[in-house]
PANU-596323 format. One record per atom (N, C-alpha, C, O): x, y, z; residue in three letters. Coordinates in steps of 0.2 Angstrom, whole numbers, padded with zeros to 4 digits, always signed. Example, Ala and Ser with C-alpha at 12.3 -4.5 7.8 and 13.67 -1.06 7.14 Angstrom:
BEGIN
+0066-0028+0039ala
+0062-0022+0039ala
+0066-0016+0039ala
+0071-0017+0042ala
+0064-0011+0035ser
+0068-0005+0036ser
+0064+0000+0039ser
+0067+0006+0040ser
END
This chain:
BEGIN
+0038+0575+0391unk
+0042+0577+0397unk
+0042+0571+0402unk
+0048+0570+0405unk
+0036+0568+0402unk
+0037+0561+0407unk
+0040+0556+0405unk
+0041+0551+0408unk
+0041+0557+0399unk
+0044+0551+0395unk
+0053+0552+0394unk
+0056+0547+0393unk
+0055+0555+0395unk
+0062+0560+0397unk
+0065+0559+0406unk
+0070+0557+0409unk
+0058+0560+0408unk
+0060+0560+0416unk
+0059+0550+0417unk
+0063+0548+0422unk
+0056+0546+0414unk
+0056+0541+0413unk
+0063+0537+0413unk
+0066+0533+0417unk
+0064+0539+0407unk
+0071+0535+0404unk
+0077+0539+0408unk
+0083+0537+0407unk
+0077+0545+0412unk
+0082+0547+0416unk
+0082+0541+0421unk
+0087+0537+0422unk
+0078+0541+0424unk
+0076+0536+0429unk
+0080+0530+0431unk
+0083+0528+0436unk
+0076+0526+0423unk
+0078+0520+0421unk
+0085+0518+0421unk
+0088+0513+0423unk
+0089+0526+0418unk
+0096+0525+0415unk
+0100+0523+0424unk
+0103+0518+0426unk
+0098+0528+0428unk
+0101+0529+0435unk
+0102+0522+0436unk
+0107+0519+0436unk
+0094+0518+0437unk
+0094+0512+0443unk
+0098+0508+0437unk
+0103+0506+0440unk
+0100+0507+0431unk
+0106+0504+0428unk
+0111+0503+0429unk
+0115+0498+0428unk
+0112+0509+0431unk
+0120+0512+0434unk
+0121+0509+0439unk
+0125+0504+0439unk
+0117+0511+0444unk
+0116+0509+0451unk
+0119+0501+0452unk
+0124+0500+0454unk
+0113+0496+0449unk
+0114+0488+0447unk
+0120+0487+0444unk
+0124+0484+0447unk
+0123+0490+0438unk
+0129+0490+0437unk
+0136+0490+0441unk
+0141+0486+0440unk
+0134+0496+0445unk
+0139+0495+0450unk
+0139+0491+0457unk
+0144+0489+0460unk
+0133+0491+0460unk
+0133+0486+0462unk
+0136+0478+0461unk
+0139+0475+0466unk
+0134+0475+0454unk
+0137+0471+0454unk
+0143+0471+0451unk
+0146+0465+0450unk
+0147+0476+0450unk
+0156+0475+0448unk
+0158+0475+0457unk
+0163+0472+0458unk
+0156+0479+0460unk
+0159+0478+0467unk
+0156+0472+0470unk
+0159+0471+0476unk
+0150+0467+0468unk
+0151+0460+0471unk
+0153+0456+0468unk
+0154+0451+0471unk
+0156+0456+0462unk
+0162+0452+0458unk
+0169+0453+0459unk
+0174+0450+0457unk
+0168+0460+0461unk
+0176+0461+0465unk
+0177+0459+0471unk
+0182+0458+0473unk
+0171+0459+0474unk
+0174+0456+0482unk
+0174+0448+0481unk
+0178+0446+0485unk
+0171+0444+0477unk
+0170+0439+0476unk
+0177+0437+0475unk
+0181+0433+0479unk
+0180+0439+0468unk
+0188+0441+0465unk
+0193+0439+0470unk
+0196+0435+0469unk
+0193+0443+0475unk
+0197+0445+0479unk
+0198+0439+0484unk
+0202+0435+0486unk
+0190+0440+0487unk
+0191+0437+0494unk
+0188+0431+0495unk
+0188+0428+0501unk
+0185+0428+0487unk
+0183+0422+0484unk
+0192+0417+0486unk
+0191+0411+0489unk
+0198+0418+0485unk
+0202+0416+0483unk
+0205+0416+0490unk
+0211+0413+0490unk
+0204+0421+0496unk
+0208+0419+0501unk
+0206+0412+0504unk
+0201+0408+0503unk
+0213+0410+0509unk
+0212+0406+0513unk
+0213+0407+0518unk
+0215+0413+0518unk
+0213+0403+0526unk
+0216+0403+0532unk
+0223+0400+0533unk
+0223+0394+0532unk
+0227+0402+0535unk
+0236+0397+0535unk
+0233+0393+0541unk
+0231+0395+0546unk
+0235+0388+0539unk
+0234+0383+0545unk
+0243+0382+0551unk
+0249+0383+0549unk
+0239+0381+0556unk
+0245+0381+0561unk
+0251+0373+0557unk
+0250+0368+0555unk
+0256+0377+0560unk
+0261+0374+0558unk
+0264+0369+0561unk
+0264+0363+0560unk
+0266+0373+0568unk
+0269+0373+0574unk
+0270+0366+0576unk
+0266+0365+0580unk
+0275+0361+0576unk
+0276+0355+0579unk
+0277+0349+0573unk
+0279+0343+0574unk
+0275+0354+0567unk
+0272+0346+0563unk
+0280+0346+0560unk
+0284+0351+0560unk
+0282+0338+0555unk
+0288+0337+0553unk
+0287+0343+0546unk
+0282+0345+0546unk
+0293+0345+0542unk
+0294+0349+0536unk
+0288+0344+0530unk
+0283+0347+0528unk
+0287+0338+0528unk
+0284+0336+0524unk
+0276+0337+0526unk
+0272+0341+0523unk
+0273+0333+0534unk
+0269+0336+0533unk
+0266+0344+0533unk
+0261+0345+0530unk
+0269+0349+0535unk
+0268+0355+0535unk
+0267+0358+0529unk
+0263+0363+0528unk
+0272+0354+0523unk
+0273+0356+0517unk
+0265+0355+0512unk
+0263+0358+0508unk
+0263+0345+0516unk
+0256+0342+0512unk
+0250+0348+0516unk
+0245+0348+0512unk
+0250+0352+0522unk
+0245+0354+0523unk
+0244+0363+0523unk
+0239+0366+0525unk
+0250+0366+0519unk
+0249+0370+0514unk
+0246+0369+0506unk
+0242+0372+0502unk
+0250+0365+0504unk
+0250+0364+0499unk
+0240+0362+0498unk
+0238+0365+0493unk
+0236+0357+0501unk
+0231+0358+0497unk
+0228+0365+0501unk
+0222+0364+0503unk
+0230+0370+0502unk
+0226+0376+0500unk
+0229+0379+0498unk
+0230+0385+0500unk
+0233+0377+0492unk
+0236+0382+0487unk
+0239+0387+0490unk
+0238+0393+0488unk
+0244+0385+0495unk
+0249+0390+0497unk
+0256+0385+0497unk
+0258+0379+0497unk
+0260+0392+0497unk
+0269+0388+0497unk
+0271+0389+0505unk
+0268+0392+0509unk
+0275+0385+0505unk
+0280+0384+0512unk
+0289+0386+0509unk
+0291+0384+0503unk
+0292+0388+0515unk
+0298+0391+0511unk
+0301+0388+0521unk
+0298+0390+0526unk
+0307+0384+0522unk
+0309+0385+0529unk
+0317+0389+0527unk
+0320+0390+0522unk
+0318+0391+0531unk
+0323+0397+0531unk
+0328+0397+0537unk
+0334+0397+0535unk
+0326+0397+0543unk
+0330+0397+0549unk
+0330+0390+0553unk
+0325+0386+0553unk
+0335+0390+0556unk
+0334+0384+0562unk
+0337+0386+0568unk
+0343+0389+0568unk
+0333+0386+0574unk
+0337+0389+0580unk
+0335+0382+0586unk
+0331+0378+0586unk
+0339+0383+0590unk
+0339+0378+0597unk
+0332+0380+0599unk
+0330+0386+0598unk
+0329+0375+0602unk
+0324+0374+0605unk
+0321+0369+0612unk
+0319+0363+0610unk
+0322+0371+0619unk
+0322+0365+0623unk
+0314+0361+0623unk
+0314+0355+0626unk
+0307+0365+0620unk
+0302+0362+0621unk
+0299+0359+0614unk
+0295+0354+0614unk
+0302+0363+0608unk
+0299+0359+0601unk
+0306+0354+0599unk
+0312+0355+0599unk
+0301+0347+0598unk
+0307+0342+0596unk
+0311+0344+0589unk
+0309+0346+0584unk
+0320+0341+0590unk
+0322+0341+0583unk
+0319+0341+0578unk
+0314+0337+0579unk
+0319+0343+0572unk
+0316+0343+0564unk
+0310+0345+0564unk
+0306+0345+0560unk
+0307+0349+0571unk
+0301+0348+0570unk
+0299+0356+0568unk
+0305+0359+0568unk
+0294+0362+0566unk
+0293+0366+0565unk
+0290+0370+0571unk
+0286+0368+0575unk
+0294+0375+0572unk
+0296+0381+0579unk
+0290+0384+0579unk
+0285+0382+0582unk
+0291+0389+0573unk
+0288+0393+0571unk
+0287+0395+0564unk
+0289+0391+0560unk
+0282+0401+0564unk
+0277+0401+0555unk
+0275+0410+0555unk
+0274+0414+0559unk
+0275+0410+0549unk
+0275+0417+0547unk
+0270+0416+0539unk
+0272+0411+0535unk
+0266+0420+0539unk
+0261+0423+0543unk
+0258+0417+0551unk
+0260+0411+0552unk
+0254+0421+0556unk
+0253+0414+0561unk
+0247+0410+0557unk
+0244+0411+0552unk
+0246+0405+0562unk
+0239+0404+0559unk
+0233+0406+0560unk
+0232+0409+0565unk
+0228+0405+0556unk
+0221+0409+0556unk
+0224+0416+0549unk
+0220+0417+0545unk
+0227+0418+0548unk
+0228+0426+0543unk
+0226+0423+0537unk
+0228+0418+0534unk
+0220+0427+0535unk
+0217+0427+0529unk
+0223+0429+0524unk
+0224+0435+0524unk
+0226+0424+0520unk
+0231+0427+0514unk
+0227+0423+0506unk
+0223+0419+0505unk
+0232+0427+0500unk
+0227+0423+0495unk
+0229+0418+0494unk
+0232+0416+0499unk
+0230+0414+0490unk
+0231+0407+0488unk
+0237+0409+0484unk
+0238+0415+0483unk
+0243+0403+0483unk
+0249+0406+0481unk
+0255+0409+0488unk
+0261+0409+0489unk
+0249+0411+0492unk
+0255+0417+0497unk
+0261+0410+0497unk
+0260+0404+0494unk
+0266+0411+0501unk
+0272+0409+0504unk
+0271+0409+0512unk
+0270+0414+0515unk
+0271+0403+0514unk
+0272+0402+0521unk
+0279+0400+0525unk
+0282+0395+0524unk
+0282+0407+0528unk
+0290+0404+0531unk
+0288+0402+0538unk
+0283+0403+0541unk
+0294+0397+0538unk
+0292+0393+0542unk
+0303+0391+0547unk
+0307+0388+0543unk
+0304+0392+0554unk
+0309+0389+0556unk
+0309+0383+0560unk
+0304+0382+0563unk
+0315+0378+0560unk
+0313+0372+0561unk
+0318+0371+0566unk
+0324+0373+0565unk
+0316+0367+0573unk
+0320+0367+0578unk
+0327+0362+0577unk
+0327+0358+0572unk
+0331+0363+0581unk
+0337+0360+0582unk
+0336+0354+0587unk
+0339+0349+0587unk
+0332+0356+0593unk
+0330+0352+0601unk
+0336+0355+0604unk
+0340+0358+0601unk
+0336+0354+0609unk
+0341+0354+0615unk
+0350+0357+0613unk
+0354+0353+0612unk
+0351+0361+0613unk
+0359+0363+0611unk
+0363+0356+0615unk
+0362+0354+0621unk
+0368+0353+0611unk
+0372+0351+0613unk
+0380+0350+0611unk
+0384+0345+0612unk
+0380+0356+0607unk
+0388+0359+0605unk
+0388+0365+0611unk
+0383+0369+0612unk
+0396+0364+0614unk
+0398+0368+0618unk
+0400+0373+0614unk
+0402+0371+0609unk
+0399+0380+0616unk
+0403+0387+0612unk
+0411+0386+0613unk
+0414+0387+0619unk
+0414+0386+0606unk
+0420+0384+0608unk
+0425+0394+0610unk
+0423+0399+0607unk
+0428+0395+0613unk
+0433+0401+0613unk
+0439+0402+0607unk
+0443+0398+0605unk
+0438+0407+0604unk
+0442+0410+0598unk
+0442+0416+0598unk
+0440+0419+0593unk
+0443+0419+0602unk
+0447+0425+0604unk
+0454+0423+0604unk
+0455+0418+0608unk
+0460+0428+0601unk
+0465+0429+0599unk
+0467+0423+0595unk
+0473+0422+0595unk
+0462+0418+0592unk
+0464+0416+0587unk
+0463+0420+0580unk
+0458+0424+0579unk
+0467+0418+0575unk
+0467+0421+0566unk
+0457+0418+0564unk
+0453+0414+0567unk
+0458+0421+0560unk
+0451+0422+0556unk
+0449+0415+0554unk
+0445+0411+0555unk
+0455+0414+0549unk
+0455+0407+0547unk
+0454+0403+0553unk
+0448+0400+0554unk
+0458+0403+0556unk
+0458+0396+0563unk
+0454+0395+0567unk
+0453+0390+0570unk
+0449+0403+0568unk
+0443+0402+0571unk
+0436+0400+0566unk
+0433+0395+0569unk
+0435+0403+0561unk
+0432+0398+0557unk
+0431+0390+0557unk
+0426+0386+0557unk
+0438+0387+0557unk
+0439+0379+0558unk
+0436+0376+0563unk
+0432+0372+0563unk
+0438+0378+0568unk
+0436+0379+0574unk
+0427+0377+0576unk
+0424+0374+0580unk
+0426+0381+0572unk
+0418+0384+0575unk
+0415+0377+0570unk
+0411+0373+0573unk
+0418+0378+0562unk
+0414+0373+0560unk
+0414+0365+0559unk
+0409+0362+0557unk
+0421+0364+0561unk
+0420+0359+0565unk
+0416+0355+0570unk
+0412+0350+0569unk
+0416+0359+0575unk
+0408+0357+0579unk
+0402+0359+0575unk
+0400+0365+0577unk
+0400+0358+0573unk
+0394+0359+0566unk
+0392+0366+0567unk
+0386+0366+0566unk
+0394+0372+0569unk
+0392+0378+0570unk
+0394+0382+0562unk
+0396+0378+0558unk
+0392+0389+0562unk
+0391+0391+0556unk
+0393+0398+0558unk
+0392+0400+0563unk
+0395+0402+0553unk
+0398+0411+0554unk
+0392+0415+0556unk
+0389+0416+0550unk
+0390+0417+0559unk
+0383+0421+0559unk
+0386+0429+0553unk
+0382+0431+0548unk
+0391+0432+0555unk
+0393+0439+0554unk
+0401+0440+0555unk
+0403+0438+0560unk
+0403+0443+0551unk
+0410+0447+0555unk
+0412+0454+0554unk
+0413+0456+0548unk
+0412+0457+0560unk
+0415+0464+0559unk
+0423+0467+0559unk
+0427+0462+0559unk
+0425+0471+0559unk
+0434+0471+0555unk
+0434+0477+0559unk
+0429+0481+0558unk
+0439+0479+0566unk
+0442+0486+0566unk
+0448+0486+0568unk
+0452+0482+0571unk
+0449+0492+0567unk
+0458+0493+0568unk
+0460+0497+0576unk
+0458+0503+0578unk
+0464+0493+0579unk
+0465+0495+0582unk
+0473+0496+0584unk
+0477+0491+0585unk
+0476+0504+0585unk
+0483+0503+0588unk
+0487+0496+0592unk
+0484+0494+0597unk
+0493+0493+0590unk
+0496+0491+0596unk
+0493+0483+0595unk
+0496+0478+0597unk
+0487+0483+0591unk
+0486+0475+0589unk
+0486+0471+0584unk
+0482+0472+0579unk
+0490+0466+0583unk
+0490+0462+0578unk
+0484+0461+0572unk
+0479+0459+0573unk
+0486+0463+0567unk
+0479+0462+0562unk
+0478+0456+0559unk
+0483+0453+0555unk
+0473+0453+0560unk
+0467+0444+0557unk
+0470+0442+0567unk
+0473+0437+0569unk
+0467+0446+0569unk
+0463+0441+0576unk
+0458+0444+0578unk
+0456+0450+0577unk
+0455+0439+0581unk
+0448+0439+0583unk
+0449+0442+0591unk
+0451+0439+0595unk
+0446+0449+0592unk
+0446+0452+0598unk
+0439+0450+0602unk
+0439+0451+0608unk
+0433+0446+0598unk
+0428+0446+0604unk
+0423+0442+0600unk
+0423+0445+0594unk
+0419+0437+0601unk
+0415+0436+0599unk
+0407+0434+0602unk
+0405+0436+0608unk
+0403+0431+0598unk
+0394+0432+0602unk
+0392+0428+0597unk
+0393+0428+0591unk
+0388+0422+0604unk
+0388+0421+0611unk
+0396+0422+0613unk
+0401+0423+0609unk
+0396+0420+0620unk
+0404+0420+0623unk
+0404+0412+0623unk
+0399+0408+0622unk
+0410+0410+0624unk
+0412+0405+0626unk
+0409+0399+0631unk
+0411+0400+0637unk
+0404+0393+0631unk
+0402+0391+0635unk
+0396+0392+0636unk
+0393+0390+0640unk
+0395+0397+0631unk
+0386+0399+0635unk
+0382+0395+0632unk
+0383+0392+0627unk
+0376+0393+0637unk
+0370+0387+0637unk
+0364+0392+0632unk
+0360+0389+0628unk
+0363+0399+0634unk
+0355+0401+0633unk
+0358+0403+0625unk
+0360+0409+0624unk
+0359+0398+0618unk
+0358+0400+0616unk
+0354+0398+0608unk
+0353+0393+0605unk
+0354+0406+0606unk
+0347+0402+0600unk
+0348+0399+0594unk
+0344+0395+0591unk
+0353+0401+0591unk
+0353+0397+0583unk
+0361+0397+0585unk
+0364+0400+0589unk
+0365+0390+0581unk
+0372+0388+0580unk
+0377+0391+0577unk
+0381+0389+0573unk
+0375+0400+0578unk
+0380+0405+0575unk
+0383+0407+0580unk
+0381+0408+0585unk
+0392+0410+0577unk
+0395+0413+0579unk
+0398+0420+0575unk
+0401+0420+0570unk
+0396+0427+0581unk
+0401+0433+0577unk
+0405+0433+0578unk
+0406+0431+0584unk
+0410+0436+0575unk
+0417+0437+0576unk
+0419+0445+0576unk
+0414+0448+0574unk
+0422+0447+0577unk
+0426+0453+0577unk
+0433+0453+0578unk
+0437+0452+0583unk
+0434+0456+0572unk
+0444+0453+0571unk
+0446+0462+0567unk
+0443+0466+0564unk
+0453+0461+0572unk
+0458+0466+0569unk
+0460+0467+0561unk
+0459+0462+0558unk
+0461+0472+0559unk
+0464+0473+0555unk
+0470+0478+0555unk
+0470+0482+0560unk
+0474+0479+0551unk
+0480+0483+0552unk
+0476+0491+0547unk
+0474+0493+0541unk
+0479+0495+0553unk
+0479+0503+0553unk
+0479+0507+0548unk
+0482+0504+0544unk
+0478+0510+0547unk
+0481+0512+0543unk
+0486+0519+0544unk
+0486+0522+0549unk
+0490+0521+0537unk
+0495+0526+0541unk
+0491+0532+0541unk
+0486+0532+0537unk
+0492+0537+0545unk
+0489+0541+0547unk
+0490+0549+0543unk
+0495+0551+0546unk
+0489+0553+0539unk
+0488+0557+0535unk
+0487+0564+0536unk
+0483+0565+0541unk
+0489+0568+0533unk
+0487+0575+0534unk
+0488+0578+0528unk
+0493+0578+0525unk
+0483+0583+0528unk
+0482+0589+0521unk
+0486+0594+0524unk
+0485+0597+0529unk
+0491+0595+0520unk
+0496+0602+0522unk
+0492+0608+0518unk
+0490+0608+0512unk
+0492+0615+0524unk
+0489+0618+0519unk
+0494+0623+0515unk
+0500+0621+0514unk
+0492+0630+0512unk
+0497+0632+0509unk
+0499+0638+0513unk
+0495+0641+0517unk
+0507+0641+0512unk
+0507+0644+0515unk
+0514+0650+0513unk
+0519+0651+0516unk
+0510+0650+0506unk
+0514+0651+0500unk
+0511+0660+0500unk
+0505+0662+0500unk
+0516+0665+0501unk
+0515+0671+0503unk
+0510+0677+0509unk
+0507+0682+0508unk
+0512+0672+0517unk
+0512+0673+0522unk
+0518+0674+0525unk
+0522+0670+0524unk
+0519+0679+0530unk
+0525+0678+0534unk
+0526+0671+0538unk
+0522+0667+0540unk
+0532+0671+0538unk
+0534+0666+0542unk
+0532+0664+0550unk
+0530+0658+0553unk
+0532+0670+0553unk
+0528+0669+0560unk
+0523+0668+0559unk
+0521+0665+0564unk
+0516+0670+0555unk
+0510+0668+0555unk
+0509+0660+0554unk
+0506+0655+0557unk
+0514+0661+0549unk
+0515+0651+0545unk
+0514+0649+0551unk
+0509+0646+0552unk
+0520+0649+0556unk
+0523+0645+0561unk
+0519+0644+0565unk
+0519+0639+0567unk
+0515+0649+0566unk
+0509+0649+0572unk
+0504+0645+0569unk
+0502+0641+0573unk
+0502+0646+0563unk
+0496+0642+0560unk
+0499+0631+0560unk
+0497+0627+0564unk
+0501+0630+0558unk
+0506+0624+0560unk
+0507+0620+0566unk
+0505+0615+0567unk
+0510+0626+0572unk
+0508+0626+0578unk
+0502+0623+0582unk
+0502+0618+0585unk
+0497+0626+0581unk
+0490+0624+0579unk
+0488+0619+0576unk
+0483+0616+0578unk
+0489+0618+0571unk
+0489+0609+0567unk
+0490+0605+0570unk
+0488+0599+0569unk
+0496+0606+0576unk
+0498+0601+0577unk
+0503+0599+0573unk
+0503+0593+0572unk
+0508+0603+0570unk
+0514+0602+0565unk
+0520+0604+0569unk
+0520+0607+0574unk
+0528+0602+0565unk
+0532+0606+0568unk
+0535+0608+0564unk
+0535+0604+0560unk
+0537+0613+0562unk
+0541+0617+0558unk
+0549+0617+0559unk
+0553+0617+0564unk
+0551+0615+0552unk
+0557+0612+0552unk
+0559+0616+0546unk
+0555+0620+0544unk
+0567+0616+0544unk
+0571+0619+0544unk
+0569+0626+0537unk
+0567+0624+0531unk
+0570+0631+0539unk
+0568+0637+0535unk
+0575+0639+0533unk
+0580+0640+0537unk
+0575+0639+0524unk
+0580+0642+0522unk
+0576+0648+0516unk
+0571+0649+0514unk
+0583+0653+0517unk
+0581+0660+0518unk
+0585+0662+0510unk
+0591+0661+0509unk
+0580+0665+0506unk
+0583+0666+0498unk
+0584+0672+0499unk
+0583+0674+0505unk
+0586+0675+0496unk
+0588+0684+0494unk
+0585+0685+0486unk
+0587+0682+0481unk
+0580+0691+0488unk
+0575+0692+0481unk
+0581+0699+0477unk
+0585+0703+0479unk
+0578+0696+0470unk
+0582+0702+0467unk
+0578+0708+0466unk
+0573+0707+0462unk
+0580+0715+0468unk
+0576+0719+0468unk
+0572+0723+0464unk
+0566+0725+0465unk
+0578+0724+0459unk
+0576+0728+0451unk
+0580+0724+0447unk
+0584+0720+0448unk
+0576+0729+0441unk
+0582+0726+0435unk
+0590+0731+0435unk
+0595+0729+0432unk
+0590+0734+0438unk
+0595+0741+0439unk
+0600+0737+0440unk
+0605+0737+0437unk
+0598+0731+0450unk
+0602+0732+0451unk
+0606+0724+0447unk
+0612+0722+0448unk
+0601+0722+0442unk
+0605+0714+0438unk
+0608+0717+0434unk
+0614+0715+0433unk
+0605+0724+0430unk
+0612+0727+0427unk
+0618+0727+0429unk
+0623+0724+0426unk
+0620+0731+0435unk
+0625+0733+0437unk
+0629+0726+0442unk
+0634+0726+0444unk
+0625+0723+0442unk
+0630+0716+0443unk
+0633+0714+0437unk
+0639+0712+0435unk
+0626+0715+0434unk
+0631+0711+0428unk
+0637+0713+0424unk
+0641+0709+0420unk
+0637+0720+0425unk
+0641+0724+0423unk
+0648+0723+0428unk
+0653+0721+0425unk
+0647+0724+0434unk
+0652+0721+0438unk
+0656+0714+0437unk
+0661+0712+0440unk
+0653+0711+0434unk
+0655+0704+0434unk
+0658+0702+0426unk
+0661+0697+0425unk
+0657+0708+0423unk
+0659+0706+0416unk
+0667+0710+0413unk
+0669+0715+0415unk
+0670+0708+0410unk
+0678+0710+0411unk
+0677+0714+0406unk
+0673+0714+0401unk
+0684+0721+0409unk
+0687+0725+0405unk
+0687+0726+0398unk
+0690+0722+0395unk
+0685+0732+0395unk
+0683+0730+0388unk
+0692+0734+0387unk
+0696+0737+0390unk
+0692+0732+0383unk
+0701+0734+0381unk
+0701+0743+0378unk
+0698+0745+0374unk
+0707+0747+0384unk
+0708+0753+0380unk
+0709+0755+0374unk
+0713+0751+0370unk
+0707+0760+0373unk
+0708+0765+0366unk
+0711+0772+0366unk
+0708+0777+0368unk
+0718+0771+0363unk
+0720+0777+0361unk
+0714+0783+0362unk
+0709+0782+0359unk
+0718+0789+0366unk
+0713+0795+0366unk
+0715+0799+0361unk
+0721+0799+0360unk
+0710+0802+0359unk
+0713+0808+0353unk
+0717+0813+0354unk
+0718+0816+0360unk
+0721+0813+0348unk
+0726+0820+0349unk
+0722+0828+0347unk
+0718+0830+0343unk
+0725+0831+0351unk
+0723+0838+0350unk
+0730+0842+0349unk
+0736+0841+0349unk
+0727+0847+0349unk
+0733+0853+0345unk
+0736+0851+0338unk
+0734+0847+0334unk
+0742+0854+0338unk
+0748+0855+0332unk
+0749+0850+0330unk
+0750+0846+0335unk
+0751+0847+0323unk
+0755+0840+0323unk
+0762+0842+0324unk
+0763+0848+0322unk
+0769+0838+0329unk
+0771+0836+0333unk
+0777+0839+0324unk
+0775+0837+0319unk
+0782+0842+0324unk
+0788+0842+0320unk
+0793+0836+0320unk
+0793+0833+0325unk
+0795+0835+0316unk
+0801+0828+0314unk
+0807+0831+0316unk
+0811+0836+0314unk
+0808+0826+0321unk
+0816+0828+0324unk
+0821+0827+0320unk
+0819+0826+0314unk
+0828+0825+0319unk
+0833+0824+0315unk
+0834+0816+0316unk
+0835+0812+0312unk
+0833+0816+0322unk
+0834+0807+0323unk
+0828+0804+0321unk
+0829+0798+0318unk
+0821+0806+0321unk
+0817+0802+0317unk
+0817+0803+0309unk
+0815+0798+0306unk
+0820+0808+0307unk
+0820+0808+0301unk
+0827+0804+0298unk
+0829+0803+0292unk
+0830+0803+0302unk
+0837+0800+0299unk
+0837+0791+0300unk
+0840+0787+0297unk
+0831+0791+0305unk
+0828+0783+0305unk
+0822+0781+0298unk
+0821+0776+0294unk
+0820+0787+0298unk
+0814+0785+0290unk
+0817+0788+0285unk
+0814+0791+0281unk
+0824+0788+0284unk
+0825+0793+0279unk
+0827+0784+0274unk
+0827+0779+0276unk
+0827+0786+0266unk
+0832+0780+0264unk
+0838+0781+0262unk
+0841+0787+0262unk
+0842+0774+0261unk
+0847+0776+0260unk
+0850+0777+0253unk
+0846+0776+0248unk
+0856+0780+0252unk
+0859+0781+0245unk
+0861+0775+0241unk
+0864+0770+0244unk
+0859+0776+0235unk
+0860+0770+0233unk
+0868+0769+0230unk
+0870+0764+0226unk
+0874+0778+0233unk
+0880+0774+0231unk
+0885+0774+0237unk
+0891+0773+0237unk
+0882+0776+0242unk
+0885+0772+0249unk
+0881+0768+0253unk
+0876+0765+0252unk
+0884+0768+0259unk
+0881+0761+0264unk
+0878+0769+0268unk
+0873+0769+0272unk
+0881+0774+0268unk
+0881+0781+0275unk
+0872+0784+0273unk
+0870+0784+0267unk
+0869+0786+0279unk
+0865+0788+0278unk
+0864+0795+0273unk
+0869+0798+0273unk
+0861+0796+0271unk
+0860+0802+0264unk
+0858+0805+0269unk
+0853+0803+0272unk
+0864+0814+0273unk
+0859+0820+0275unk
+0859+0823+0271unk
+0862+0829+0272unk
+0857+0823+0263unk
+0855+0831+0261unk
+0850+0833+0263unk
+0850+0838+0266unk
+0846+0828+0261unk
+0840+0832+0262unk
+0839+0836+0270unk
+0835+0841+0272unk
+0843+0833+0273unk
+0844+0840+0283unk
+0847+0844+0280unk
+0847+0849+0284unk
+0852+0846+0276unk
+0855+0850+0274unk
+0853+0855+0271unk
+0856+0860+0271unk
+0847+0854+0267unk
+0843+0858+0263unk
+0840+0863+0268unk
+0837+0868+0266unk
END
């Protein structure tokens, strides 16, 4: 039994050391391999570049804005700042000043899109953004307003936004139906739309079929009469019809009365 409660023992503080040492090889792992980002701030692009690099970090520069206190080409600003425990590899972004603004903001408002572009880049300025809206009554591809304004000194990077017209579009509407409703409700529902109701022409429905027979019958011509039947006695032979059907003799030209004489 002591020899069981022994090796239970033995197994645990195993464990124990075990785990303690995969959590001092992971911290080691981990935070063995961090560094400190050294400050940046003032120094040119190459050195900042030589004093990331030997601590096996990168540098990335991304922005440039005016600045009256840090000199031209020099580094503004840095992200992470410095002092931040990051690992080796991280990426340090970094913006680099311009000095002193000494491009006047030029005015391009109610010039064309094109022509303000030209405009801006010419003075070595750059497009920051452009937004597009339409608005009644104004010409579309003009520049209705831009940022910074015209002239302005307090500004931070050599962008300008624009905001330029476009043409409208035509204006639409879902008609709805109003395909067996009366006409006065139509008119009213319309009304209400904001519609106007325009010219109502009026069908006449056919009722039955009774009454397409008897049109039709009305409209079809007279079928041609028919002798009506005789009734009574058949009619006697008078002398003068019988002396019209009678024939003649074959030895005179005179009608033969014998036979009326019989």
């Amino acid at each position: 039994m002591k020899s069981v409660f022994r090796f239970a023992m033995l197994a645990l503080v195993l464990v124990i050391v075990a785990m303690v040492s995969a959590l001092t090889a992971m911290r080691f792992a981990i935070h063995g391999q961090e560094v400190a980002v050294p400050p940046l701030v003032g120094l040119a692009p190459a050195e900042a570049e030589r004093a990331v690099a030997g601590l096996g970090l990168q540098i990335s520069l991304e922005r440039q804005y005016y600045s009256p206190q840090i000199p031209e080409g020099r580094i503004m600003s840095q992200l992470p700042l410095p002092g931040t425990k990051v690992r080796r590899g991280w990426l340090v972004r970094v913006a680099q000043s311009l000095g002193k603004m000494r491009v006047s903001i030029p005015d391009v408002t109610g010039q064309s899109e094109h022509a303000a572009e030209l405009n801006i880049r010419r003075r070595g300025l750059d497009v920051a953004s452009m937004a597009q809206v339409a608005e009644p009554g104004i010409p579309a591809d003009q520049v209705l307003a831009q940022s910074p304004t015209a002239n302005e000194t307090q500004v931070a990077a050599p962008k300008i936004s624009f905001l330029v017209s476009v043409a409208a579009e035509p204006q639409a509407f879902v008609m709805p139906s109003f395909v067996g409703q009366p006409l006065g409700s139509a008119s009213r529902s319309l009304q209400d739309a904001g519609f106007r109701l325009g010219n109502v022409n009026v069908a006449v429905p056919v009722n039955s079929a009774a009454d397409v027979g008897s049109s039709a019958a009305g409209n079809a011509p007279a079928a041609a009469a028919t002798p009506a039947a005789q009734t009574g006695p058949p009619a006697q032979p008078t002398p003068a019809s019988m002396r019209k059907s009678s024939p003649r003799c074959g030895r005179c030209s005179a009608w033969c009365e014998r036979s009326l004489r019989r």
